[in-house]
ChimeraX commands (.cxc) that place a marker at each C-alpha (Angstrom):
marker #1 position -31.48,-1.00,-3.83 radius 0.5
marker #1 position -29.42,-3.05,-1.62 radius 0.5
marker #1 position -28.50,-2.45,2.12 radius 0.5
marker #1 position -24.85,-0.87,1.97 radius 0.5
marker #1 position -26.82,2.18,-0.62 radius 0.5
marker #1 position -29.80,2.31,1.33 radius 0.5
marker #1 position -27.47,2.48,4.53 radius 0.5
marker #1 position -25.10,5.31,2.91 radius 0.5
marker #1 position -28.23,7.46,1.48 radius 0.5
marker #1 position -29.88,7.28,5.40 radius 0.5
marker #1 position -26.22,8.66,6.24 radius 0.5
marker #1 position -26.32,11.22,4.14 radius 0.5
marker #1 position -26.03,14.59,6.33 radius 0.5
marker #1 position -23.71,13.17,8.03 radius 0.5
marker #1 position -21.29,12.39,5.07 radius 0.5
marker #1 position -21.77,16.05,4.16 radius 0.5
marker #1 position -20.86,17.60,7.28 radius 0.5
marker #1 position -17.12,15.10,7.28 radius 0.5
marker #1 position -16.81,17.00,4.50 radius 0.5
marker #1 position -17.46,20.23,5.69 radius 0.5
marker #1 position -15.52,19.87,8.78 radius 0.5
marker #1 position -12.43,22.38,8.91 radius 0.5
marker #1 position -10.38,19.14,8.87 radius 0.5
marker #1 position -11.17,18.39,5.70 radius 0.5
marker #1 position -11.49,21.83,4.43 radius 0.5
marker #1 position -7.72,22.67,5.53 radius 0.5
marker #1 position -7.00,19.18,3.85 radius 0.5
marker #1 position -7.99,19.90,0.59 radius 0.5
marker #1 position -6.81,23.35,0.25 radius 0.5
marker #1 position -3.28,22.03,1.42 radius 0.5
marker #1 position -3.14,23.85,4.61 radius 0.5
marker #1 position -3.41,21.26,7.43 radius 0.5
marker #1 position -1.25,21.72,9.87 radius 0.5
marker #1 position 1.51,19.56,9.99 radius 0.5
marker #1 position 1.07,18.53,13.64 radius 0.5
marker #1 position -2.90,18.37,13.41 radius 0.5
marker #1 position -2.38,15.30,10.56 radius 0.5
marker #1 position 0.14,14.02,12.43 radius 0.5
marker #1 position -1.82,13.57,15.90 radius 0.5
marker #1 position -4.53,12.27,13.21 radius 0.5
marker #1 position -1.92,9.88,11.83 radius 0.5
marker #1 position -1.29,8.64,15.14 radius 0.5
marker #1 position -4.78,7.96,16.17 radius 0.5
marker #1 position -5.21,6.56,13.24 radius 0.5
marker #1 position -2.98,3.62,13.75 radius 0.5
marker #1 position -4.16,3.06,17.32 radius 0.5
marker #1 position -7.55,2.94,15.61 radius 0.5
marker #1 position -6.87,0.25,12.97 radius 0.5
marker #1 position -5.53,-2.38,15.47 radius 0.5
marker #1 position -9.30,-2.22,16.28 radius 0.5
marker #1 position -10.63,-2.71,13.57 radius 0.5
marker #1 position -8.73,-5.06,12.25 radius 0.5
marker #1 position -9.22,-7.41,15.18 radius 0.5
marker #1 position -12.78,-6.50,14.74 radius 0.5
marker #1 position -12.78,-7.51,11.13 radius 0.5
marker #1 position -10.53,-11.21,12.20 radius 0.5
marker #1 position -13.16,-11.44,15.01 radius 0.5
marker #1 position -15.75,-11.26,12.36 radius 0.5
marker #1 position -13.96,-13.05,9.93 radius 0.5
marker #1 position -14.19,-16.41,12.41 radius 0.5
marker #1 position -18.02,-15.85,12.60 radius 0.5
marker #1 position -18.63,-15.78,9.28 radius 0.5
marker #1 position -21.62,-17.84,8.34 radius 0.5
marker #1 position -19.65,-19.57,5.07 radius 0.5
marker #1 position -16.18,-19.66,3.53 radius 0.5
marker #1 position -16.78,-16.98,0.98 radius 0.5
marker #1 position -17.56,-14.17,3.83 radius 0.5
marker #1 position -14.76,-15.48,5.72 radius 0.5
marker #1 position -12.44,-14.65,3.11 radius 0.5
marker #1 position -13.70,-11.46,2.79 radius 0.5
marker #1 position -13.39,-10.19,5.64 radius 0.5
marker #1 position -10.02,-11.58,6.69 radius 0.5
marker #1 position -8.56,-10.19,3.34 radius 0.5
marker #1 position -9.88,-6.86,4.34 radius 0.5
marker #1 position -8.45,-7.46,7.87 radius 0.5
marker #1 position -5.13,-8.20,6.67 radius 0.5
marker #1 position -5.53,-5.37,4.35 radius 0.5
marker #1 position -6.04,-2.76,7.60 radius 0.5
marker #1 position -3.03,-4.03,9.06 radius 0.5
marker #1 position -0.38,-4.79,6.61 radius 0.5
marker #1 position -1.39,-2.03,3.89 radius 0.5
marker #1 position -2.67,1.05,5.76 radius 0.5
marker #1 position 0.06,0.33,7.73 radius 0.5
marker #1 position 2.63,0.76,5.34 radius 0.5
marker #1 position 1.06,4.28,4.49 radius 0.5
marker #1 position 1.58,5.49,8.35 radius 0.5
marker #1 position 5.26,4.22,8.32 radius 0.5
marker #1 position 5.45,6.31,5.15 radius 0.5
marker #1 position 4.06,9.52,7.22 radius 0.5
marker #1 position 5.85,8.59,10.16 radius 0.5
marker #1 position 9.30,8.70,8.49 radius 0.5
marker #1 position 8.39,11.88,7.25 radius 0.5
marker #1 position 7.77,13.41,10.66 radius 0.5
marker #1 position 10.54,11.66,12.13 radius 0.5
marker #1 position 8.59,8.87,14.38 radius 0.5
marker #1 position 9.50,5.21,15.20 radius 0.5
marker #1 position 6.89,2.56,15.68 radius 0.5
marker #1 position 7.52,2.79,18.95 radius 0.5
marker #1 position 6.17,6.24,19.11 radius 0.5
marker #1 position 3.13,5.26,17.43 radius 0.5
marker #1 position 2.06,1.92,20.23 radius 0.5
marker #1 position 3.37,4.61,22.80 radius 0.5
marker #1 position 0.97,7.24,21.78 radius 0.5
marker #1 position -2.50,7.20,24.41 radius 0.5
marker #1 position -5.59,6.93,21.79 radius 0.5
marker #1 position -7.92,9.79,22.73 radius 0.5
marker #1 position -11.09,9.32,24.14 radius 0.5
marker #1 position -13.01,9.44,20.51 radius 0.5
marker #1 position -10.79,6.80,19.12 radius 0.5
marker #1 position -11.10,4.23,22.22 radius 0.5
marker #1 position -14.83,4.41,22.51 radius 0.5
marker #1 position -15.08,4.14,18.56 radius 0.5
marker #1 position -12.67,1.07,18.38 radius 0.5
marker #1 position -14.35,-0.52,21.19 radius 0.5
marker #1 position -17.52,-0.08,19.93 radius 0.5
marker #1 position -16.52,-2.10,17.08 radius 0.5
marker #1 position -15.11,-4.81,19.11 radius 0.5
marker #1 position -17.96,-5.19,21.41 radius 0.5
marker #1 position -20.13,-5.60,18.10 radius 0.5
marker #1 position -17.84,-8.49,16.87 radius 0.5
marker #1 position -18.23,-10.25,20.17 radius 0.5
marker #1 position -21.50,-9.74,20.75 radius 0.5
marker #1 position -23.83,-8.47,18.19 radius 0.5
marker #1 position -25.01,-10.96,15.62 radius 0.5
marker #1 position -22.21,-11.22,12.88 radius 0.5
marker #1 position -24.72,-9.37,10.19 radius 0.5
marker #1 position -24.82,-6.49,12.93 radius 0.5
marker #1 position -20.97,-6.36,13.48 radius 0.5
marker #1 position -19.88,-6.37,9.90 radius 0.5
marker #1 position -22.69,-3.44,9.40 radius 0.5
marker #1 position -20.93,-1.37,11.85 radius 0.5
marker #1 position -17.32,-1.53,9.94 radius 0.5
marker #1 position -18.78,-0.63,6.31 radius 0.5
marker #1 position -18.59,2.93,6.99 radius 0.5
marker #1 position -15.16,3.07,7.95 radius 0.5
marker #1 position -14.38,1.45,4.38 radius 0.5
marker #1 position -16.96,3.83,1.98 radius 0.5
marker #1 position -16.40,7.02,3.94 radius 0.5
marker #1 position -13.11,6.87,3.77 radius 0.5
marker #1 position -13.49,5.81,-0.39 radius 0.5
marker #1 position -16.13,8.50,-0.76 radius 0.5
marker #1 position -13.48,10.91,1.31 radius 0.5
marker #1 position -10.28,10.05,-0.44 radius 0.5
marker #1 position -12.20,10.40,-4.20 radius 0.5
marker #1 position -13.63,14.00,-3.03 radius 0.5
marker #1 position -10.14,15.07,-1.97 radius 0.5
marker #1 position -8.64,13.70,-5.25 radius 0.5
marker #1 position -10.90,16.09,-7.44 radius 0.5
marker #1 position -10.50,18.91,-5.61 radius 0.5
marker #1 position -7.39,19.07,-3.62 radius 0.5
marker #1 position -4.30,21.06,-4.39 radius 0.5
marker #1 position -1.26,20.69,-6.69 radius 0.5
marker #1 position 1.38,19.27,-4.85 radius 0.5
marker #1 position -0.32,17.77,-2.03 radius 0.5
marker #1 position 1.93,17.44,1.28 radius 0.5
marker #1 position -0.22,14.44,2.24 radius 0.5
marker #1 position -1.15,13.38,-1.75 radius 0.5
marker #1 position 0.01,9.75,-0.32 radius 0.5
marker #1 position -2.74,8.98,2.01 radius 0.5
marker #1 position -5.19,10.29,-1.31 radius 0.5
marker #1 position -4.12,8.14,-3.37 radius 0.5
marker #1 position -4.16,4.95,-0.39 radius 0.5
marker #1 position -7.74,6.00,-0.86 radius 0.5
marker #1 position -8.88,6.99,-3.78 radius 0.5
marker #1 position -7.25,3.99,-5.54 radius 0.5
marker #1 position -9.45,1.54,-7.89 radius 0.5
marker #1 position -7.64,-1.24,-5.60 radius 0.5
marker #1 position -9.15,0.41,-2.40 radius 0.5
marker #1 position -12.15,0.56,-4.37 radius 0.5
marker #1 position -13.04,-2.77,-4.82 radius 0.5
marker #1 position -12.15,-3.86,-1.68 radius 0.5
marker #1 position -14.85,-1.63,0.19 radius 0.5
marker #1 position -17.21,-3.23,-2.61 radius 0.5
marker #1 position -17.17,-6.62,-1.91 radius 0.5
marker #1 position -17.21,-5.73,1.79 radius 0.5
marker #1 position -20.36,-3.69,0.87 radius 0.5
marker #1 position -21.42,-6.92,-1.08 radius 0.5
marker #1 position -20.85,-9.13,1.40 radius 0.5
marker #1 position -22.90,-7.41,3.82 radius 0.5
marker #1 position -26.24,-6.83,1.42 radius 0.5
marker #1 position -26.33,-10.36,1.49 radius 0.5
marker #1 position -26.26,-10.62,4.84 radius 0.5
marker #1 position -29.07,-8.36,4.89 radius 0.5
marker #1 position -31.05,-9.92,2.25 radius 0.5
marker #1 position -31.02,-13.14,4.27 radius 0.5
marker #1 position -31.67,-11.00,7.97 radius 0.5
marker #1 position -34.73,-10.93,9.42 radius 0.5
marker #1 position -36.08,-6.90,9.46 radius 0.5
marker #1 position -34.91,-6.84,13.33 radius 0.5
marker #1 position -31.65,-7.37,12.66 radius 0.5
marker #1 position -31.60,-5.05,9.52 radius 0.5
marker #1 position -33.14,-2.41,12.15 radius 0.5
marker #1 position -29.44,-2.97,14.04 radius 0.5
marker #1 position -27.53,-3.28,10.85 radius 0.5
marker #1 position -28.41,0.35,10.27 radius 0.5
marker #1 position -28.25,1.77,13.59 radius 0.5
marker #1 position -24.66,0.55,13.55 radius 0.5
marker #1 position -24.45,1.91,10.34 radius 0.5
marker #1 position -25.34,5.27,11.76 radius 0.5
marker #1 position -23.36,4.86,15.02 radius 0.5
marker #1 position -20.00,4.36,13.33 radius 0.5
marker #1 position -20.60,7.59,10.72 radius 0.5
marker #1 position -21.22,9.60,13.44 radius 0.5
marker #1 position -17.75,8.02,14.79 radius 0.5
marker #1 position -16.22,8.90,11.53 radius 0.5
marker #1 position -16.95,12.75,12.09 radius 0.5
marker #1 position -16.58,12.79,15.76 radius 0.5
marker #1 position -12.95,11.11,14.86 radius 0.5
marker #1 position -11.72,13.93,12.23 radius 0.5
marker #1 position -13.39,16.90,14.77 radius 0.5
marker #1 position -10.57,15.05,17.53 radius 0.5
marker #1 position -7.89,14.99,15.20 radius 0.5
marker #1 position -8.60,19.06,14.40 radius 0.5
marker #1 position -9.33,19.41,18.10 radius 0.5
marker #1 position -6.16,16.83,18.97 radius 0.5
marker #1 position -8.08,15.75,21.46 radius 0.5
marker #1 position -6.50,14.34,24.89 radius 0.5
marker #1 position -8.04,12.95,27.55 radius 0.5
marker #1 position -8.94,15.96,30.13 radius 0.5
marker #1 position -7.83,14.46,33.09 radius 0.5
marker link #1:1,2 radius 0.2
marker link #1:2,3 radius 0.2
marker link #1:3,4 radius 0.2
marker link #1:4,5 radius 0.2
marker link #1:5,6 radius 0.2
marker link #1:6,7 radius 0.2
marker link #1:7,8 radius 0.2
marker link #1:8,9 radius 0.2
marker link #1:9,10 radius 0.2
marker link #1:10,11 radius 0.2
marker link #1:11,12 radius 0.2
marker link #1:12,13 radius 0.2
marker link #1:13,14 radius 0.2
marker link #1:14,15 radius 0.2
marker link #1:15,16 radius 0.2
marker link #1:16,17 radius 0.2
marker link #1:17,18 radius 0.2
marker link #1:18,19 radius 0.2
marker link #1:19,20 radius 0.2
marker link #1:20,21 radius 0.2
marker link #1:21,22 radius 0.2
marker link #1:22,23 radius 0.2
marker link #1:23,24 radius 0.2
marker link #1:24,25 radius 0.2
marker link #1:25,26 radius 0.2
marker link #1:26,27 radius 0.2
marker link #1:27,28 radius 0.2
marker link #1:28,29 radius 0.2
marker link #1:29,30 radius 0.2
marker link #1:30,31 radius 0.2
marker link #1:31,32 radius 0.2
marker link #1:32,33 radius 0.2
marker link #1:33,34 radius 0.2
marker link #1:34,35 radius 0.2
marker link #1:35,36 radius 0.2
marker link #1:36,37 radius 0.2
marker link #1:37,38 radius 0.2
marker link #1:38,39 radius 0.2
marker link #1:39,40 radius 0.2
marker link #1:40,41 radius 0.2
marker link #1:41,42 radius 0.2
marker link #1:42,43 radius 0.2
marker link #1:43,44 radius 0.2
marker link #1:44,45 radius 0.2
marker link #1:45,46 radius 0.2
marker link #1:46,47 radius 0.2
marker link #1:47,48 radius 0.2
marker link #1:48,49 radius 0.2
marker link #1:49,50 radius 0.2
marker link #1:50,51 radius 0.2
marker link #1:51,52 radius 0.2
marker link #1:52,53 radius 0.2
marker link #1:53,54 radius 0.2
marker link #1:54,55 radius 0.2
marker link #1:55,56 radius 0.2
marker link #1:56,57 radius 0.2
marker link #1:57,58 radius 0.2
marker link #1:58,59 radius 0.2
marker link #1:59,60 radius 0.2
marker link #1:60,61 radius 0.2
marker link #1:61,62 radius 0.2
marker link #1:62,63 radius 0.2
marker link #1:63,64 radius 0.2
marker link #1:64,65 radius 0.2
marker link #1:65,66 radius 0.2
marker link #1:66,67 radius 0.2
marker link #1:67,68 radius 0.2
marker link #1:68,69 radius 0.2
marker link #1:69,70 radius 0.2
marker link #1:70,71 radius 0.2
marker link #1:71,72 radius 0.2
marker link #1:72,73 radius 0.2
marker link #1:73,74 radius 0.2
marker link #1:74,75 radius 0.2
marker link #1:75,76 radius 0.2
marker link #1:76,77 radius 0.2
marker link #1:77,78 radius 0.2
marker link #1:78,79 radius 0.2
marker link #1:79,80 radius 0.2
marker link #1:80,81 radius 0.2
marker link #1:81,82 radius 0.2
marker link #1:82,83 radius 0.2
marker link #1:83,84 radius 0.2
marker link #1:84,85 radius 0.2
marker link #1:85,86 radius 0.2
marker link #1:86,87 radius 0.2
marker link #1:87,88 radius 0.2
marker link #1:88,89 radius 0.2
marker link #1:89,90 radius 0.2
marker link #1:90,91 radius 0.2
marker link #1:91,92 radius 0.2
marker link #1:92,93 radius 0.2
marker link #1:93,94 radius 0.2
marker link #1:94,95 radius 0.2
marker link #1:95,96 radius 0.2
marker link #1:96,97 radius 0.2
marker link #1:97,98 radius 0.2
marker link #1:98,99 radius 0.2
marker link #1:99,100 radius 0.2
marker link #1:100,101 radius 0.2
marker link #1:101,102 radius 0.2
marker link #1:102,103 radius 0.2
marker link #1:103,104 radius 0.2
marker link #1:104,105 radius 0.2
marker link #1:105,106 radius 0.2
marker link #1:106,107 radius 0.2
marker link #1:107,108 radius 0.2
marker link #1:108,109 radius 0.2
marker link #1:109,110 radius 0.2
marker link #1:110,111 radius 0.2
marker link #1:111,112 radius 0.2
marker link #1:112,113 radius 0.2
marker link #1:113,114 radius 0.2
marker link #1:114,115 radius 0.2
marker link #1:115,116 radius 0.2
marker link #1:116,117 radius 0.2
marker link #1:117,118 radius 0.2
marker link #1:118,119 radius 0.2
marker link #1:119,120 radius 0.2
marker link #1:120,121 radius 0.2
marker link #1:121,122 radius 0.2
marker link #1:122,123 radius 0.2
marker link #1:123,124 radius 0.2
marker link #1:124,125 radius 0.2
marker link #1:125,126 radius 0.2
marker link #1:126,127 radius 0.2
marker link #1:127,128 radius 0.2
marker link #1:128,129 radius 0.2
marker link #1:129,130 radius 0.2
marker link #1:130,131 radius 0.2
marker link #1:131,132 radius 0.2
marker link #1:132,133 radius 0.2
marker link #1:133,134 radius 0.2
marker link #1:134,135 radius 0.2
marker link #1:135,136 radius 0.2
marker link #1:136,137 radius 0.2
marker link #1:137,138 radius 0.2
marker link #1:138,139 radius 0.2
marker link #1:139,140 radius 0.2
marker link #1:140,141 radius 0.2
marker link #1:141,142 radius 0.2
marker link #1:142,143 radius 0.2
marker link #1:143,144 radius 0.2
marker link #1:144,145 radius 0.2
marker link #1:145,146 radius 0.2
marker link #1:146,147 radius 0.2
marker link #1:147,148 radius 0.2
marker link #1:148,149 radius 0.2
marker link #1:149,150 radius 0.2
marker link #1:150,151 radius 0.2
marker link #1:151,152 radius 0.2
marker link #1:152,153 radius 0.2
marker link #1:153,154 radius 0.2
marker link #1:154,155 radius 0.2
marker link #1:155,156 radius 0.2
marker link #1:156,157 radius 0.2
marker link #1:157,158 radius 0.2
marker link #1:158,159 radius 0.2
marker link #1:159,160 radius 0.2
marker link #1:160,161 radius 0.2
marker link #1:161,162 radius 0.2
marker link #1:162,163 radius 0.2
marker link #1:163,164 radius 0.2
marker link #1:164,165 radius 0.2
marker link #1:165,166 radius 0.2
marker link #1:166,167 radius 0.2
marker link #1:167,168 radius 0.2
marker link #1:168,169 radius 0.2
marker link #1:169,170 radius 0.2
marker link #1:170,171 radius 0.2
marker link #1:171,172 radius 0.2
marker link #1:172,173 radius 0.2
marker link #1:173,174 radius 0.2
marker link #1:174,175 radius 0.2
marker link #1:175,176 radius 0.2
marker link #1:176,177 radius 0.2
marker link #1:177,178 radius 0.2
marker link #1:178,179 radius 0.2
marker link #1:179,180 radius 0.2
marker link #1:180,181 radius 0.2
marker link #1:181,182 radius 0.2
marker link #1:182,183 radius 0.2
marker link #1:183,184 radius 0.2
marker link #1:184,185 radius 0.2
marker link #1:185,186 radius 0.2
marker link #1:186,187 radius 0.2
marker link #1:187,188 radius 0.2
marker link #1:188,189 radius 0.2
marker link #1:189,190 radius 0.2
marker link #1:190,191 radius 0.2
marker link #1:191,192 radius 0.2
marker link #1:192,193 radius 0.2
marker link #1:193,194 radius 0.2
marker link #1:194,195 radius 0.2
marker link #1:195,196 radius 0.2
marker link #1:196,197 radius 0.2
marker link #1:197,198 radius 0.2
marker link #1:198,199 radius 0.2
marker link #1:199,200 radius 0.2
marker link #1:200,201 radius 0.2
marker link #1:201,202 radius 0.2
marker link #1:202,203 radius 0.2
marker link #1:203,204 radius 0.2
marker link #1:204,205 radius 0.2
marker link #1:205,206 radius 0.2
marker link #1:206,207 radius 0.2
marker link #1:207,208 radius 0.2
marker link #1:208,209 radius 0.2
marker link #1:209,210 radius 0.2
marker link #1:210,211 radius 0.2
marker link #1:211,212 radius 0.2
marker link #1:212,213 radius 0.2
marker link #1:213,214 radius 0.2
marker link #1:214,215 radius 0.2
marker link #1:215,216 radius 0.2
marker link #1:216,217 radius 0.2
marker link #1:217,218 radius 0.2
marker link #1:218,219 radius 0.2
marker link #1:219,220 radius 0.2
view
């Protein structure tokens, strides 16, 4: 068994309670509230300039050309696809792109997108690309559960199928591919990191859909 399934078995419980949260819950049984998914939409955005500058930050550490490309597919891929599905959203709820950069990110969704850039500045690359996998297979695993089970007529079927799409799909595996071989060839110290980043950023995944149900602001 490679890294990325050992890593996603150790995250197990915490996988299960994403999906028990009452965000996803309402999600799949259609009745989300309209303004919850769209403060969620929102963050979301603000969250994926992160990441993708964490991915392009990884991308230039990359220890060969093959991992390069990898990664800054899949960082081009953050900004230029996922994107396209918050435009779609946005239209819908009648927001610019200027409403979306002029939105404050809550305090969940700046400490989990700077915890992902401080790890592509400063934690050995194998480390930093460890601590962006779950944001990929979560949100796979996520948009497949919500594709089996979620109501007819979805009023946000677009961001399951964004997700639960074979396309999606392989993307997240060779980023999962990628990083068992950076494991394989890690010393066990560093695989000890790889997988408490692993952890760290699942338990950023739930804390980041409880803010969204919460629409969390800052307090003060």
């Amino acid at each position: 068994m490679g890294f990325s399934e050992q890593a996603w078995t150790d995250i197990a419980p915490i996988y299960r309670a994403i999906l028990d949260h009452d965000f996803n819950r309402s999600f799949t049984d259609g009745s989300l509230s309209q303004a919850c998914f769209r403060h969620y939409m929102l963050e979301d955005a603000l969250y994926l300039n992160g990441f993708g500058r964490a991915l392009a930050a990884c991308a230039a550490r990359a220890p060969d050309n093959q991992a390069m490309v990898v990664l800054a597919e899949a960082a081009k891929a953050a900004v230029v696809v996922e994107r396209a599905l918050h435009e779609e959203f946005f239209g819908l709820f009648g927001l610019s792109r200027e409403d979306a950069t002029g939105h404050t990110a809550s305090p969940t969704c700046t400490g989990y997108a700077a915890s992902l850039i401080a790890a592509s500045a400063h934690e050995p690359v194998e480390v930093a690309v460890a601590a962006l996998v779950p944001c990929f297979r979560i949100y796979l695993e996520v948009g497949r559960h919500q594709m089996d089970r979620a109501v007819a007529d979805h009023p946000y079927q677009a961001w399951i199928d964004t997700y639960a799409d074979p396309e999606f799909e392989e993307g997240v595996r060779q980023i999962e591919r990628l990083t068992d071989r950076l494991a394989d060839a890690a010393t066990e110290a560093v695989r000890a990191d790889m997988l408490r980043v692993y952890r760290q950023s699942s338990r950023y995944e739930w804390m980041f859909w409880d803010a969204a149900w919460r629409m969390e602001r800052w307090p003060v």
